[in-house]
N, CA, C and O atoms as a GROMACS GRO file, in nm:
protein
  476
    1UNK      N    1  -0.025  -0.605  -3.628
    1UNK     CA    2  -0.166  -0.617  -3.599
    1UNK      C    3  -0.202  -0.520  -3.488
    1UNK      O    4  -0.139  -0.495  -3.385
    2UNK      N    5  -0.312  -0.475  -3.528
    2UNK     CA    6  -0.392  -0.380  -3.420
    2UNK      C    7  -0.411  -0.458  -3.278
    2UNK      O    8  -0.429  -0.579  -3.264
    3UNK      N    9  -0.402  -0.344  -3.163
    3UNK     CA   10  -0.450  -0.447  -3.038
    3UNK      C   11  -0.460  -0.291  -2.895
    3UNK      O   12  -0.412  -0.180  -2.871
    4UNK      N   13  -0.545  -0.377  -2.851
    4UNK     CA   14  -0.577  -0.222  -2.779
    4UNK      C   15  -0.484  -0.280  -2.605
    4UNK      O   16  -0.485  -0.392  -2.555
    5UNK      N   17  -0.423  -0.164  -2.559
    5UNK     CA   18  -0.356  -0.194  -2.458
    5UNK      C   19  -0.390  -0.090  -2.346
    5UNK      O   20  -0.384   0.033  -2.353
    6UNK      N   21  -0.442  -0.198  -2.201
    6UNK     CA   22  -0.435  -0.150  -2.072
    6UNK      C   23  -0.337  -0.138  -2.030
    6UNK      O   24  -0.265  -0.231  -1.993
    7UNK      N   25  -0.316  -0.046  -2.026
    7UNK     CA   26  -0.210   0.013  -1.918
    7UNK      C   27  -0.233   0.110  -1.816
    7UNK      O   28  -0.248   0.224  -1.859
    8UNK      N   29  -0.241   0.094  -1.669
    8UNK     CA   30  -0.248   0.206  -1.594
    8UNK      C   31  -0.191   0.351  -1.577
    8UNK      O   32  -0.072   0.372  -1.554
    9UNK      N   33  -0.302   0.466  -1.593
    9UNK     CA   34  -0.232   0.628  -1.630
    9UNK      C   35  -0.179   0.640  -1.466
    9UNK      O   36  -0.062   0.678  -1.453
   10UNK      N   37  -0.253   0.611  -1.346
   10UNK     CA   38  -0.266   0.654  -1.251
   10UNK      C   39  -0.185   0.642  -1.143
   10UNK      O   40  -0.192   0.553  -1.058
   11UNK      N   41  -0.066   0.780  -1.147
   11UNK     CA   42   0.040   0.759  -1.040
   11UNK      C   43   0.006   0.741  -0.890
   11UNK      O   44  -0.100   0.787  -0.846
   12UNK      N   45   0.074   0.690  -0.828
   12UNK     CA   46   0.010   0.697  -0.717
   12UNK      C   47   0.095   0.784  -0.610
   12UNK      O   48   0.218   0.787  -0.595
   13UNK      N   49  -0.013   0.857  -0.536
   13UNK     CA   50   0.062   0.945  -0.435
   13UNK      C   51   0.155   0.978  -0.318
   13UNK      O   52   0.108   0.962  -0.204
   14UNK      N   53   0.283   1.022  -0.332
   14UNK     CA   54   0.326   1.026  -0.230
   14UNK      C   55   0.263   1.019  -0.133
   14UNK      O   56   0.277   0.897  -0.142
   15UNK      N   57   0.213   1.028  -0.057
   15UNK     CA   58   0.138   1.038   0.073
   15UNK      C   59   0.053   0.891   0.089
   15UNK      O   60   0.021   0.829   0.191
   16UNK      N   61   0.034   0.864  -0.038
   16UNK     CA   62  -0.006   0.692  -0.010
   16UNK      C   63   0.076   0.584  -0.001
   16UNK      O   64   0.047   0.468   0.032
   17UNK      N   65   0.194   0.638  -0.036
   17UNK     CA   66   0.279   0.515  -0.002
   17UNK      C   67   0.350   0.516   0.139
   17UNK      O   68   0.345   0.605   0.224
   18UNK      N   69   0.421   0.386   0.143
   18UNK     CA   70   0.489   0.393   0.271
   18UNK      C   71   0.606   0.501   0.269
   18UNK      O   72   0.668   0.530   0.167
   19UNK      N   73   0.627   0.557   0.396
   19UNK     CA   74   0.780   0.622   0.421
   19UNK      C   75   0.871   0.530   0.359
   19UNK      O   76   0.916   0.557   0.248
   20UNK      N   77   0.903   0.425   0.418
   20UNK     CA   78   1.018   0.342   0.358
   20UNK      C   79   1.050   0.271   0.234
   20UNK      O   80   1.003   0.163   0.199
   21UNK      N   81   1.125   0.335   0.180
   21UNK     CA   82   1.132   0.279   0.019
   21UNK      C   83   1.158   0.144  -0.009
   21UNK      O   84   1.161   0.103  -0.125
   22UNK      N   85   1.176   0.072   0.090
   22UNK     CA   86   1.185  -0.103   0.121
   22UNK      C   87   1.105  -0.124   0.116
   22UNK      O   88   1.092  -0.217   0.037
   23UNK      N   89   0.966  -0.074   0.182
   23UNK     CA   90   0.827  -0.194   0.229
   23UNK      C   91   0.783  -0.064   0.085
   23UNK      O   92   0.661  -0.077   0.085
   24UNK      N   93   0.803   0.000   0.019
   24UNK     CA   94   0.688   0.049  -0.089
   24UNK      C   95   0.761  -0.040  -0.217
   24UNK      O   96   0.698  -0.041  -0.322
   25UNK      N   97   0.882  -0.108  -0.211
   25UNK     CA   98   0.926  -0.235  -0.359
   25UNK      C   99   0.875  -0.362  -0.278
   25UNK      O  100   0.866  -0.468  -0.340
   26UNK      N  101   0.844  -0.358  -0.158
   26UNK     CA  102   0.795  -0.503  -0.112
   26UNK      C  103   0.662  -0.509  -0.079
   26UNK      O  104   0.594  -0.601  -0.035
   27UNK      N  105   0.636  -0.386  -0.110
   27UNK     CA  106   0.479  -0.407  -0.124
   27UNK      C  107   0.421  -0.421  -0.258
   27UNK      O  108   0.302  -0.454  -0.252
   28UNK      N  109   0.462  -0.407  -0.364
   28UNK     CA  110   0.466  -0.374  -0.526
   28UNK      C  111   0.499  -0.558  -0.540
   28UNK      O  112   0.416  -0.618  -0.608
   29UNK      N  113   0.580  -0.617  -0.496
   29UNK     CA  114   0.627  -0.738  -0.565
   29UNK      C  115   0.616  -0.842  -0.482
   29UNK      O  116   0.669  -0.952  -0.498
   30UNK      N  117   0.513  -0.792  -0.351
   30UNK     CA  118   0.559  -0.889  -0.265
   30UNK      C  119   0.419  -0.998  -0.328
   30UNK      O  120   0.340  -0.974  -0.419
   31UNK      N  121   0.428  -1.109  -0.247
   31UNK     CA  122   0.340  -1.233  -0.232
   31UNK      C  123   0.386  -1.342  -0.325
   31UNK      O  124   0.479  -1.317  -0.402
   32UNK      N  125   0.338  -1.446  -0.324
   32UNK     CA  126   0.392  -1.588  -0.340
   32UNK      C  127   0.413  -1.578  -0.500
   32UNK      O  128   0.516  -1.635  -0.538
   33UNK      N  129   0.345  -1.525  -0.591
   33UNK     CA  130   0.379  -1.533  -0.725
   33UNK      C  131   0.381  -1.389  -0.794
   33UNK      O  132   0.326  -1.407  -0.903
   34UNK      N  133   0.413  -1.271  -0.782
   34UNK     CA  134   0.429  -1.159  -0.858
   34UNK      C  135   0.543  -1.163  -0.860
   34UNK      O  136   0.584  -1.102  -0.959
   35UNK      N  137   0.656  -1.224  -0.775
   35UNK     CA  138   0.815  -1.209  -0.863
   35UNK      C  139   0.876  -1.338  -0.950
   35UNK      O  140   0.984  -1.338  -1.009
   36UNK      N  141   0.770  -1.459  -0.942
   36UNK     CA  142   0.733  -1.520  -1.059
   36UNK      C  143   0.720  -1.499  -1.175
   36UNK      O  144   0.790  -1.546  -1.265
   37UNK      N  145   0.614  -1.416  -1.186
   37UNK     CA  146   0.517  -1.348  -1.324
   37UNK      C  147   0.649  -1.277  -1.327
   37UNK      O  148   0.725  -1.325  -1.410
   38UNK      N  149   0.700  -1.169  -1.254
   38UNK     CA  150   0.799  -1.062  -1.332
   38UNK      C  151   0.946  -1.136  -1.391
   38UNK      O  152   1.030  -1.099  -1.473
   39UNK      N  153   0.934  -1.233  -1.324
   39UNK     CA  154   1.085  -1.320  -1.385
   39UNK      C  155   1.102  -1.366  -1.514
   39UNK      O  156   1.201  -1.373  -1.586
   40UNK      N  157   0.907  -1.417  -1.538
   40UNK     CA  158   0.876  -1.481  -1.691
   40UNK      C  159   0.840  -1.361  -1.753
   40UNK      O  160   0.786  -1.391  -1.859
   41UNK      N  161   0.842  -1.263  -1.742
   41UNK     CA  162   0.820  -1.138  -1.826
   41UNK      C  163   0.930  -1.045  -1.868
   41UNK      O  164   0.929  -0.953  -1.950
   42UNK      N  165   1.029  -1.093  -1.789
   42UNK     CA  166   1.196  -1.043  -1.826
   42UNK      C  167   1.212  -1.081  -1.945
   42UNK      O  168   1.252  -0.996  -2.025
   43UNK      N  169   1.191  -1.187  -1.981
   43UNK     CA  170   1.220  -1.263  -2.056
   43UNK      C  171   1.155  -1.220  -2.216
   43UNK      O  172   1.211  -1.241  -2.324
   44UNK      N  173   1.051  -1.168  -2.198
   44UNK     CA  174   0.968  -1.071  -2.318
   44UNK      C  175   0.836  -1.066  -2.251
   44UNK      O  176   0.803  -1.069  -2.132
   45UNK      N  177   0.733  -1.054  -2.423
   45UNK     CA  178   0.617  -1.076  -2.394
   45UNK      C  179   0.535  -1.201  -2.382
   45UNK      O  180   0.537  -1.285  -2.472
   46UNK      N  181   0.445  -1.220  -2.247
   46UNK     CA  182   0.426  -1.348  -2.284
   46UNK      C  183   0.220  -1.382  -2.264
   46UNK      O  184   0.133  -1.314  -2.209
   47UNK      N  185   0.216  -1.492  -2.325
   47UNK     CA  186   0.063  -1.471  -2.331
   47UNK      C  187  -0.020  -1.586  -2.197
   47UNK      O  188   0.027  -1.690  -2.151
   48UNK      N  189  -0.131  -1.530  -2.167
   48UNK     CA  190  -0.195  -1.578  -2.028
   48UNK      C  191  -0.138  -1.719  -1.953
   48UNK      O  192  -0.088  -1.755  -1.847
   49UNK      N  193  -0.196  -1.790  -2.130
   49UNK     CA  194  -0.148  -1.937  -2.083
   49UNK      C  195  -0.009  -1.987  -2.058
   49UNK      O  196   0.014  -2.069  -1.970
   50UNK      N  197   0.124  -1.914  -2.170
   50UNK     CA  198   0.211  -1.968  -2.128
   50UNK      C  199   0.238  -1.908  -1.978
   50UNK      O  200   0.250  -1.991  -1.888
   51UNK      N  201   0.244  -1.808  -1.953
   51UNK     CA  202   0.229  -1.732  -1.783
   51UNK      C  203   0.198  -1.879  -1.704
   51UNK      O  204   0.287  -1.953  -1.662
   52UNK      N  205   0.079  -1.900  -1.694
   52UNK     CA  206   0.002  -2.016  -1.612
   52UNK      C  207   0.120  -2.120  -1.633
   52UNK      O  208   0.184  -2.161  -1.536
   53UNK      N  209   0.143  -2.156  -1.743
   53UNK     CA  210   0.245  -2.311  -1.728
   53UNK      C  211   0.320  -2.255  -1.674
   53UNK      O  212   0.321  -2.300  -1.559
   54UNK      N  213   0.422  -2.145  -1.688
   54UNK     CA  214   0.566  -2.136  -1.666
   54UNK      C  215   0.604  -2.092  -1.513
   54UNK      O  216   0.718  -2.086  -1.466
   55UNK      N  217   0.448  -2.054  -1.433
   55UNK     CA  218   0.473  -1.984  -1.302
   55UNK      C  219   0.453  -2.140  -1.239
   55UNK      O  220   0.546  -2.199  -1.183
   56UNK      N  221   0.325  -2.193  -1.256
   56UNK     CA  222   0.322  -2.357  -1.245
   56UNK      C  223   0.268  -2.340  -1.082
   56UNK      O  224   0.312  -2.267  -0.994
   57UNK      N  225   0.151  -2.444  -1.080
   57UNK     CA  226   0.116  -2.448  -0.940
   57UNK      C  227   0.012  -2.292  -0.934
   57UNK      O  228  -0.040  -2.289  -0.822
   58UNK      N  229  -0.018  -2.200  -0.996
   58UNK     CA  230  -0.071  -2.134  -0.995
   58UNK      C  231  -0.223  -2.128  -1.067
   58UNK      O  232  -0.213  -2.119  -1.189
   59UNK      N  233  -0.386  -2.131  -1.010
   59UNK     CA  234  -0.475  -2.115  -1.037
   59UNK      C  235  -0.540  -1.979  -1.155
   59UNK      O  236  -0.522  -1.860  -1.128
   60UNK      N  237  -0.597  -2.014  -1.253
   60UNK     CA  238  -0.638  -1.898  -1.362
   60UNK      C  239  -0.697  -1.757  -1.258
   60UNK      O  240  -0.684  -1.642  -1.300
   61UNK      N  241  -0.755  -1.784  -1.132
   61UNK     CA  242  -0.816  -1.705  -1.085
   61UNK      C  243  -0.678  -1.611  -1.004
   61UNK      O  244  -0.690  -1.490  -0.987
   62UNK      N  245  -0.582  -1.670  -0.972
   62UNK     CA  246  -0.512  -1.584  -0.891
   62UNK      C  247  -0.404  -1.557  -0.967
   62UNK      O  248  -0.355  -1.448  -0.936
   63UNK      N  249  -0.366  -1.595  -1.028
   63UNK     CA  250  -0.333  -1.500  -1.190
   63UNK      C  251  -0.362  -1.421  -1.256
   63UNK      O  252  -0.284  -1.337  -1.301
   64UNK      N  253  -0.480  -1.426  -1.278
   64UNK     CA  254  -0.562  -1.288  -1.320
   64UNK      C  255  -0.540  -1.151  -1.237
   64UNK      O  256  -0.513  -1.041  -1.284
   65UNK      N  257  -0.565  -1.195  -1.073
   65UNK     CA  258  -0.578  -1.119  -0.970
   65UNK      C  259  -0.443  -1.079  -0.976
   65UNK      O  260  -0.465  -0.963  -0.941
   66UNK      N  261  -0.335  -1.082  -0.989
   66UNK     CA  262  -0.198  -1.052  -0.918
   66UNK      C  263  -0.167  -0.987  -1.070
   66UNK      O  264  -0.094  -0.888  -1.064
   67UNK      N  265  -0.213  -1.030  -1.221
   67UNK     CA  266  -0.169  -0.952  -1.335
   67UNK      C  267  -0.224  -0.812  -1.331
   67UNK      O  268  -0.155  -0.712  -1.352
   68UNK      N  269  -0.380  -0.812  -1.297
   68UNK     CA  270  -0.409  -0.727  -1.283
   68UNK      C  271  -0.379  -0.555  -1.148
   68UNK      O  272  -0.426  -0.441  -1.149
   69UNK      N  273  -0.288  -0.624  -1.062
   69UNK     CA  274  -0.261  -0.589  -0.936
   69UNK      C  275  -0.157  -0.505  -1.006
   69UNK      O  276  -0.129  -0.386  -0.993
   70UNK      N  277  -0.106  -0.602  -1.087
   70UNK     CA  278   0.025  -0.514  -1.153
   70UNK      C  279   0.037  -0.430  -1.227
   70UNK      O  280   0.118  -0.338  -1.238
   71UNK      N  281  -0.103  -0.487  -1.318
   71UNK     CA  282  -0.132  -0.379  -1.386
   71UNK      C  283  -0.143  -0.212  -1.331
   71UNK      O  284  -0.073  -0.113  -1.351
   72UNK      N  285  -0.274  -0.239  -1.248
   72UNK     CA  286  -0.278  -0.088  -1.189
   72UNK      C  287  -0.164  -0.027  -1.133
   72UNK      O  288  -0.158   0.096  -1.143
   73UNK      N  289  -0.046  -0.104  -1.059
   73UNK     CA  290   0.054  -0.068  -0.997
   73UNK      C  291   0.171   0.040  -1.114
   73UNK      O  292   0.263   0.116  -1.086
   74UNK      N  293   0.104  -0.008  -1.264
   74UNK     CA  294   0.255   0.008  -1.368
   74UNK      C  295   0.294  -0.044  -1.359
   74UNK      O  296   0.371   0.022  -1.289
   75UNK      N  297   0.352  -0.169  -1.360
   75UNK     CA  298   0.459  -0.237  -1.383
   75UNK      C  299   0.439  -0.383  -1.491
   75UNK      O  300   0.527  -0.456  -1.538
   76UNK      N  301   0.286  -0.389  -1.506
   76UNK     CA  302   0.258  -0.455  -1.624
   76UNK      C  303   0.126  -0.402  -1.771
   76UNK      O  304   0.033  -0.328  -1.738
   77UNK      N  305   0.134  -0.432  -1.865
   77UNK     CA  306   0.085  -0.395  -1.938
   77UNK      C  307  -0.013  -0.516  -2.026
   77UNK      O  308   0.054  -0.607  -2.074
   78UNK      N  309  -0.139  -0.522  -2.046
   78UNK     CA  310  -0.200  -0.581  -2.123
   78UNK      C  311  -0.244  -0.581  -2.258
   78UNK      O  312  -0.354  -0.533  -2.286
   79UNK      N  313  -0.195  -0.612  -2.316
   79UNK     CA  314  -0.307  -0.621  -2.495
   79UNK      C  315  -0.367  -0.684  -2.490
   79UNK      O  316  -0.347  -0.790  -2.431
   80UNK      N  317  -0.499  -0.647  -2.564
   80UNK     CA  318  -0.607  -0.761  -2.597
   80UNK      C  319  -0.621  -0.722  -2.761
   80UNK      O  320  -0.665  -0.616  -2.805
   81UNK      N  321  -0.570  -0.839  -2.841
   81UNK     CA  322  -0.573  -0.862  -2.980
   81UNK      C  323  -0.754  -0.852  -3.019
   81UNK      O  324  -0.828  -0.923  -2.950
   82UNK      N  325  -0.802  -0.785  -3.103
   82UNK     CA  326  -0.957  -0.794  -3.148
   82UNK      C  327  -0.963  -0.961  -3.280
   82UNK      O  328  -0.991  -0.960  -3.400
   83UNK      N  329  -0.927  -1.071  -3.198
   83UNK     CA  330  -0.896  -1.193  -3.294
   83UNK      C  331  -1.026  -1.257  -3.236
   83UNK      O  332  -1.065  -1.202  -3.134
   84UNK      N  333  -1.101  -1.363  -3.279
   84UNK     CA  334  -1.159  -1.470  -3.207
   84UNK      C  335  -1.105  -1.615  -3.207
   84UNK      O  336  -1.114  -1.683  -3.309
   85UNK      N  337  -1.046  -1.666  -3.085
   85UNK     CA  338  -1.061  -1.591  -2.965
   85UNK      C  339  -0.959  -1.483  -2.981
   85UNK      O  340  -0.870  -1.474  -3.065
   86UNK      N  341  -1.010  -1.357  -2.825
   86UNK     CA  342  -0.930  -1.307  -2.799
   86UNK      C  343  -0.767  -1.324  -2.757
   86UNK      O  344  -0.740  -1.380  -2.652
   87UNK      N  345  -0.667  -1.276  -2.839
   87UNK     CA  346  -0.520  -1.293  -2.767
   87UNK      C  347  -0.495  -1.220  -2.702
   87UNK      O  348  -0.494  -1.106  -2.747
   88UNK      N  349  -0.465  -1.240  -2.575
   88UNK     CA  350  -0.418  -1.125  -2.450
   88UNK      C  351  -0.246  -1.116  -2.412
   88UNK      O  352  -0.198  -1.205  -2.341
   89UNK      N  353  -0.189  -1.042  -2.448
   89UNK     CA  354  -0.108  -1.095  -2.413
   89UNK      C  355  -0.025  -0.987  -2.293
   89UNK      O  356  -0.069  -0.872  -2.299
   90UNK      N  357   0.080  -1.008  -2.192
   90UNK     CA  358   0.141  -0.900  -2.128
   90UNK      C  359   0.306  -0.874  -2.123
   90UNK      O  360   0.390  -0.954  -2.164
   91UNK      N  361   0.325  -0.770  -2.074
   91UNK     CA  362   0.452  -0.700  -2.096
   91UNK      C  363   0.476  -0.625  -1.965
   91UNK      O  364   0.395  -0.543  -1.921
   92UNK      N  365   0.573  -0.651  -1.914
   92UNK     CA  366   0.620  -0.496  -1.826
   92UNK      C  367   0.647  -0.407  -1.890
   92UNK      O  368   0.695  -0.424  -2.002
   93UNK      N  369   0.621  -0.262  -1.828
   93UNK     CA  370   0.624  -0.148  -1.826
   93UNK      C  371   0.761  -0.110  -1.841
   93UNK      O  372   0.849  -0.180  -1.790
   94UNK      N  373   0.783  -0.022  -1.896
   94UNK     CA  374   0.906   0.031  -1.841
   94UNK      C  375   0.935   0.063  -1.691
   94UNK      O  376   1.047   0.043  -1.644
   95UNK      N  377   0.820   0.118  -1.608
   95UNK     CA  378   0.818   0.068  -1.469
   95UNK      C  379   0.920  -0.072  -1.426
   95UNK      O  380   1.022  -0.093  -1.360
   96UNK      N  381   0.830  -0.145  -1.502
   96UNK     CA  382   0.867  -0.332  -1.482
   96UNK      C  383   0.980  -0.302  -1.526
   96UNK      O  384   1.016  -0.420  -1.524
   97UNK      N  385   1.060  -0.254  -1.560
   97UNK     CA  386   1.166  -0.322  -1.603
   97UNK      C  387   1.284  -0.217  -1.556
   97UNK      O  388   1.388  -0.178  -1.610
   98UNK      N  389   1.240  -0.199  -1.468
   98UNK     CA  390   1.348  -0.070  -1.350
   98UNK      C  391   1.345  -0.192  -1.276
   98UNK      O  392   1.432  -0.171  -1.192
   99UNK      N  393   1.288  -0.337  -1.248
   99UNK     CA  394   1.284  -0.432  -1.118
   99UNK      C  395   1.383  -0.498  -1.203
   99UNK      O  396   1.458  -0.573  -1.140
  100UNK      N  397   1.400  -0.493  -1.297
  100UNK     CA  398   1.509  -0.636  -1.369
  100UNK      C  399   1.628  -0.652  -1.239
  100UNK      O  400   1.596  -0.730  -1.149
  101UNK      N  401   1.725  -0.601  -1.230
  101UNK     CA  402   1.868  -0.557  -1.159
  101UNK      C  403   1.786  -0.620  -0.990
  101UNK      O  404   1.850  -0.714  -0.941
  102UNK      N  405   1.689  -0.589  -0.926
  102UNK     CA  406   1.644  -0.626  -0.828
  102UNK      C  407   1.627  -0.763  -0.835
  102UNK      O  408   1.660  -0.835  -0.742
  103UNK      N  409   1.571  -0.812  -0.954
  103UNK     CA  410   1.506  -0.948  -0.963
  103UNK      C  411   1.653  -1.001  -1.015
  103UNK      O  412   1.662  -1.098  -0.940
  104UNK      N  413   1.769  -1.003  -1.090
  104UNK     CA  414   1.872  -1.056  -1.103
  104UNK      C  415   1.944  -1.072  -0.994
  104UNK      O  416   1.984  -1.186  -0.976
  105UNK      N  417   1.970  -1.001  -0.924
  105UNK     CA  418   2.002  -0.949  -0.771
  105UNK      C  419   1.965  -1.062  -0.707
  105UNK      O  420   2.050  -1.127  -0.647
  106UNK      N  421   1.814  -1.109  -0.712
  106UNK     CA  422   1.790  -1.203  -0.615
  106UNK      C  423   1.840  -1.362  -0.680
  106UNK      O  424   1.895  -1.456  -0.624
  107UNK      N  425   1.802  -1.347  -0.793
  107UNK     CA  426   1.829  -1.463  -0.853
  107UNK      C  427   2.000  -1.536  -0.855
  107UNK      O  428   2.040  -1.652  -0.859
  108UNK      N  429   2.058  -1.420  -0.851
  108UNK     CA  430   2.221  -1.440  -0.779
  108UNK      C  431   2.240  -1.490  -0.651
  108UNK      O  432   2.295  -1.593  -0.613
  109UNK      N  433   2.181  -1.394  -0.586
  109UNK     CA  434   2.168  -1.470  -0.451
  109UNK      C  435   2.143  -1.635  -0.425
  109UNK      O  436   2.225  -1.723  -0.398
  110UNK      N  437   1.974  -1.643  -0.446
  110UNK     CA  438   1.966  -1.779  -0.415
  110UNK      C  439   2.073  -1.869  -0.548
  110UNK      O  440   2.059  -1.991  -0.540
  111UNK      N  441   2.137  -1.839  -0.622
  111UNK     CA  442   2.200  -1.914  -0.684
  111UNK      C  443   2.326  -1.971  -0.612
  111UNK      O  444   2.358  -2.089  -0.624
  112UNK      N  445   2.413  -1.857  -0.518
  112UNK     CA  446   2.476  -1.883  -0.427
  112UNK      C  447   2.449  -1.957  -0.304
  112UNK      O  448   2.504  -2.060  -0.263
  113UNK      N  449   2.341  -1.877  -0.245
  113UNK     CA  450   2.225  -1.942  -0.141
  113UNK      C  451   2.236  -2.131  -0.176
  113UNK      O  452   2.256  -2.211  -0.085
  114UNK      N  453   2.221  -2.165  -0.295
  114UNK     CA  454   2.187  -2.296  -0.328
  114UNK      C  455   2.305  -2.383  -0.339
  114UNK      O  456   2.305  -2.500  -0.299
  115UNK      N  457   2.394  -2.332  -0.388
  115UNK     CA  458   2.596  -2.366  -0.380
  115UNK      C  459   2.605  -2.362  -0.258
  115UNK      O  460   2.701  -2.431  -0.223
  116UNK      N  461   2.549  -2.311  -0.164
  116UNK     CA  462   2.612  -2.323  -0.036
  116UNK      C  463   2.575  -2.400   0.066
  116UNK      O  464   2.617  -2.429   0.178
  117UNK      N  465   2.425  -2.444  -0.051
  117UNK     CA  466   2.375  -2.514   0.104
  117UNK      C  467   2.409  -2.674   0.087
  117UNK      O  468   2.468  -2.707  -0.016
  118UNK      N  469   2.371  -2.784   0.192
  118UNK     CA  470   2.466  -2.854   0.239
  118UNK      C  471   2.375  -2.957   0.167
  118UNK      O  472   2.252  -2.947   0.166
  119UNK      N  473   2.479  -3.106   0.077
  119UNK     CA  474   2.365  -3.222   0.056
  119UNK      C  475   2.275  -3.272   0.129
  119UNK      O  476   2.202  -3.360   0.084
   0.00000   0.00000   0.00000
């Protein structure tokens, strides 16, 4: 099926990012739910609503805001199906998916982090 997809063209400039290549991946993923969304998007493609259940505790409005954050960033991608209703659904980028190894990375961690800590 046909479906038209946002995706951001627009690299962004050396000179706009930070010097440090730490605070420019922690500025890309940082805040309370964008390494949420990228964890449930490892996983494939997934559509608005399941997003909303599976991040959980998260409002339609600041979901929107942080998909779209990502969007412009590259690292997520939108379709919007021409169905009524509309199906939207999203994907990381190939961008997004240079974070997998980062986001497994962490997910190792606190897995250990959690074995270690005390009853």
């Amino acid at each position: 099926m046909e479906y038209v997809e946002f995706k951001s063209e627009n690299k962004p400039r050396r000179a706009d990012l930070p010097a440090c290549p730490v605070e420019t991946c922690a500025a890309l993923i940082a805040g309370k739910w964008k390494l949420l969304i990228m964890r449930d998007l490892l996983g494939g493609t997934c559509r608005f609503g399941a997003l909303r259940k599976s991040v959980g505790g998260i409002s339609q409005k600041v979901l929107t805001s942080n998909l779209r954050e990502m969007e412009e960033a590259g690292l997520v991608v939108r379709r919007v199906y021409p169905e009524v209703p509309p199906r939207v659904e999203y994907a990381l980028t190939e961008t997004g998916e240079t974070l997998r190894p980062v986001i497994d990375a962490m997910g190792a961690w606190g897995e250990r982090y959690q074995a270690a800590a005390g009853e």
